[in-house]
N, C-alpha and C positions, 0 to 999 in steps of 0.2 A: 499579597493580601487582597483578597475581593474586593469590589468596588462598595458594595454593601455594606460588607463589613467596616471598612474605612468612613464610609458617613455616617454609619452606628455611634463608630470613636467618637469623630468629629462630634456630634451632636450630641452623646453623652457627656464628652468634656467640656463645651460649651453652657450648658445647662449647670454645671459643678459649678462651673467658673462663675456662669451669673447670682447661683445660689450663696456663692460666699459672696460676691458683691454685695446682694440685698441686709445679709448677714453682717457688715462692717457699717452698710447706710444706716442702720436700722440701729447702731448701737446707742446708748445712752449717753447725750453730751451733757447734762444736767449739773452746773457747778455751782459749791455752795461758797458763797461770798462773805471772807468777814472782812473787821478792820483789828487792824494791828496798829494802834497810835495811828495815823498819817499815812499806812500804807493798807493797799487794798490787796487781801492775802486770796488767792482761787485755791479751791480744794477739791478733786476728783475721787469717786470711790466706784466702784464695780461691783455690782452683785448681780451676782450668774441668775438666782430665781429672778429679782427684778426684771433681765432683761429677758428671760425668757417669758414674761405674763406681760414687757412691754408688744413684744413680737408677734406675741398672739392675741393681744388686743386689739393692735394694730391691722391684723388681719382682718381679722372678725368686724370691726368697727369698716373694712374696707368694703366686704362680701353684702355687710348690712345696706351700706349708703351707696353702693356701685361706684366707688372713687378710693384713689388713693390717697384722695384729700387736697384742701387748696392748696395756692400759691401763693407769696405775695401781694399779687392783683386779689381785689377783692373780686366775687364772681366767674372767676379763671380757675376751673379742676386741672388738678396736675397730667391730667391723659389730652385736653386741647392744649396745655403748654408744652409738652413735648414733643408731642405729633407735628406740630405746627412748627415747631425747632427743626424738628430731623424732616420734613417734609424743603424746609432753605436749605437743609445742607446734604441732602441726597444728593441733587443735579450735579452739585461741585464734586462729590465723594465721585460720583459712576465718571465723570467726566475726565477725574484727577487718574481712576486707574484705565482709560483707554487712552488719556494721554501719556502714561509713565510706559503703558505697556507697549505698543505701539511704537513712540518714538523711544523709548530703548532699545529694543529690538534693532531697529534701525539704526541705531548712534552704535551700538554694540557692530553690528555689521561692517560697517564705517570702520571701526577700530578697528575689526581682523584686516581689513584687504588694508587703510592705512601701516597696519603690522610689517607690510611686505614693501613696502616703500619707503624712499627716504626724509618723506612727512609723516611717519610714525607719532611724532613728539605732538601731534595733533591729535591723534588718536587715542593710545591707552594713558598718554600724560593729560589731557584736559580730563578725561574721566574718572584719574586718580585725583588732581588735584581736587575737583567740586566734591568727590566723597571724602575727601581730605578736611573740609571747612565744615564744622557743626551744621546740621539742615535749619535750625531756626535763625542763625547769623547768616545765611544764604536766605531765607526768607525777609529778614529784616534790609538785609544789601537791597535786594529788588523791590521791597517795597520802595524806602526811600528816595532809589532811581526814579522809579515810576513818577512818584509824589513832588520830587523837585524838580524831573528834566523832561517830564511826559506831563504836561497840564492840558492837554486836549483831552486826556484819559480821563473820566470822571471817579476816580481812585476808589472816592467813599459811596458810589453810587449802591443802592440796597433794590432796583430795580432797575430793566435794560440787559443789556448784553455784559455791562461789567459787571452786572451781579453777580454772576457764577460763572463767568468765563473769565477773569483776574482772579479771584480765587483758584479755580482749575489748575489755573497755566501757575499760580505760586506754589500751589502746594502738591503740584506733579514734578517740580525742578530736581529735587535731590533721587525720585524714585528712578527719574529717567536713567539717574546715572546708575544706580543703583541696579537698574534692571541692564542696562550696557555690559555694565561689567562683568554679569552673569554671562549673557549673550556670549558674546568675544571669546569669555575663555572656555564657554563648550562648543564655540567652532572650533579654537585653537586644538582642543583635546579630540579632536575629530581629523585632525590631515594625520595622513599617512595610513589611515584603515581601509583596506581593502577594498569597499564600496565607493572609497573618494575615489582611489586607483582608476577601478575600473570605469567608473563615469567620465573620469578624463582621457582613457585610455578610446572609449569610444567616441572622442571627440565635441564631448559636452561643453559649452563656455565656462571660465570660471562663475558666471553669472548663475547660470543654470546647475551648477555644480551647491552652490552656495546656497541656493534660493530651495530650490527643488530636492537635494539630497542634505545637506548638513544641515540646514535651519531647522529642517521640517526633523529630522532626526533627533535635533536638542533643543524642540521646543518643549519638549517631557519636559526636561529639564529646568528650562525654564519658568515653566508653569507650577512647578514646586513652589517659588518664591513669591506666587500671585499673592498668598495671605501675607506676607510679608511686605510686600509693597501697600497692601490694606494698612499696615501699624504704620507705616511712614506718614502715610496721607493721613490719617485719622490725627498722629501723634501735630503735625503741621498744620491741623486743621484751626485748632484753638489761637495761634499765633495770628495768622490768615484773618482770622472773623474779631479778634480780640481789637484787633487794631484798627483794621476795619472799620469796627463797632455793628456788624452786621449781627442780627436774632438768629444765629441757626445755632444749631444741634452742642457742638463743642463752646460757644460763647455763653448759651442757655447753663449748661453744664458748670461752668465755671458760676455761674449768678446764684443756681440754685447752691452749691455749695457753702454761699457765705461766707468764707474763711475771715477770719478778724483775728488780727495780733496778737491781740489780749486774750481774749475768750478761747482763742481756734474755729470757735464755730458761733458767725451772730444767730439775730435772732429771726432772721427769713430763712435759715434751716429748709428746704424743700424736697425730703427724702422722695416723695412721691413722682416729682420730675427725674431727681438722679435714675431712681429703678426704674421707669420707663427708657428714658435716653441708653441708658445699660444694657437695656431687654434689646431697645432697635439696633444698637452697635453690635451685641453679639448674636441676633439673626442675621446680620447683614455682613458681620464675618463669618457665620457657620456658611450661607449661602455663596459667600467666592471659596470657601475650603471645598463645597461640593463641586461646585464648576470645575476647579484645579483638579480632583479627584477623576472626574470624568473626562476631562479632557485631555489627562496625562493618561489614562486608560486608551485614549482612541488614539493618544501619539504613538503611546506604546506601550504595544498590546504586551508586552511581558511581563 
C-alpha cells in the first residue's frame, strides 16, 4: 500500500473515531428525579430528535460565541483548560515514547545475545515476567517504592525535573518491555537468512552483525508497534498524574468527566474540555501513525 494512501486511512479513521467520541460526549444525561415513599427513584429516556436539535444547538451556540463553553472555573473556556492540560502532559507523553522506544530496542537486544548464553533467565524471563504483571499494578509498585524508600525524590513535585521526568520514566516501564519483546523475537526470526550468513561469513562481529544488518532490517517491524506503544503510555498516563495529583491532560480528562455514583454523571459535566482533550489525543495519535508509516517505508522500501 502507498505511503499516501496509508495516511489517508489513518487520518480518515481517526476523524470517524473522533466524530463518534463527540457523538457519545454530547449525548443527553438529563434525569428525572422522583420520590417513591423514602426512596429516591432516577429515570432516563432518550429521544433521537431531542438529541439531535441538542447537538446542533450546541454547535451553533459554539460558532456563535467562539467557545465550546465554560468549565467549572468560572472565567476558564473549555479550549484554555484543555490546551493548558495537554500542554503538562505532552513533555511526559513525547518523553514516555523515546523512552519505551529506545531503551526497548535495547533491553530486546540484550535478550537475543542473552538467548545464547547461560544467563538467558535474565533476559527473555525478566521481560516475560514484567508483561506478566497488569501495567497499572507495575505503576502503583513503583510509585510506592519511590514514595517510601526514595524521600530525596520530590515524588509530588508539579514543577522541576520531577515534573515530567518521574512521570516519563513511570509510565515508559511496561512499554519498554513491551517494545523488547517485539525487538528479540524479530532478531530471533532473522538468524539463519542468508544475509546473516553472509555478513559473518565475511568476517563481520556479532556486534556489527546485530547492529548494522538485523536491527536495522527489523526495525520495519518494529516501528508497527509505535502507535501501540502511544495506547500504553496514554492508557498509564491517568494512573501517573491521578496520584500524583498533577493538571495534565489524562487527570483534566478524568475531572471533566464528573462521574458520580448515583447520578453517572454530576453536575460539572465539561463536554467542552472532554472534545478538546480527544481532538489533541487523536492528532497526536494520527501524527506517531504517520511517522511509523514513513519510517517503515524508508526501513523497507517493499
Amino acid at each position: 500500500m502507498r505511503l499516501r494512501t496509508q495516511m489517508l486511512k489513518t487520518t480518515v479513521t481517526s476523524l470517524l473515531a473522533f466524530m463518534f467520541i463527540v457523538l457519545i460526549v454530547l449525548v443527553p444525561r438529563d434525569l428525572n428525579l422522583s420520590l417513591d415513599g423514602y426512596l429516591v427513584v432516577t429515570n432516563y429516556s432518550f429521544d433521537l430528535g431531542q438529541y439531535v436539535t441538542y447537538i446542533r444547538d450546541y454547535f451553533a451556540s459554539a460558532v456563535q460565541n467562539g467557545t465550546l463553553g465554560g468549565t467549572r472555573y468560572i472565567g476558564q473556556s473549555s479550549e484554555a483548560a484543555a490546551f493548558e492540560a495537554v500542554g503538562k502532559s505532552l513533555l511526559v507523553i513525547v518523553s514516555a515514547l523515546l523512552i519505551g522506544f529506545v531503551l526497548g530496542i535495547l533491553k530486546g537486544v540484550l535478550d537475543y545475545k542473552l538467548s545464547k548464553t547461560k544467563f538467558s533467565v535474565l533476559g527473555h524471563w525478566t521481560t516475560w515476567l514484567f508483561q506478566s504483571i497488569p501495567d497499572f499494578f507495575l505503576m502503583l509498585i513503583a510509585q510506592w517504592v519511590l514514595i517510601k524508600h526514595v524521600p530525596a525524590i520530590r515524588y509530588f513535585a508539579v514543577d522541576g525535573w520531577e515534573a515530567f521526568v518521574l512521570p516519563s520514566l513511570l509510565v515508559s516501564i511496561y512499554p519498554i518491555f513491551f517494545i523488547a519483546r517485539i525487538t528479540s523475537a524479530s532478531l530471533l526470526a532473522q538468524e539463519g537468512k542468508l544475509y546473516i550468513l553472509l555478513a559473518k561469513a565475511k568476517g563481520l562481529s556479532d556486534r556489527k552483525v546485530v547492529y548494522k544488518h538485523m536491527l536495522r532490517n527489523g526495525i520495519a517491524t518494529i516501528l508497527t508497534h509505535l502507535s501501540g506503544l502511544l495506547v500504553f503510555i496514554l492508557s498509564n498516563l491517568l494512573v501517573v498524574e491521578y496520584y500524583r495529583n498533577y493538571p495534565g491532560a489524562a487527570w483534566r480528562l478524568f475531572q471533566a468527566l464528573d462521574f458520580n455514583t448515583f447520578s453517572g454523571t454530576g453536575g460539572n459535566y465539561e463536554p467542552g474540555v472532554i472534545i478538546y482533550i480527544a481532538f489533541s489525543f487523536m492528532v497526536l495519535f494520527m501524527i506517531v501513525q504517520w511517522i511509523s508509516h514513513s519510517a517503515r517505508k524508508y526501513f523497507d522500501p517493499r
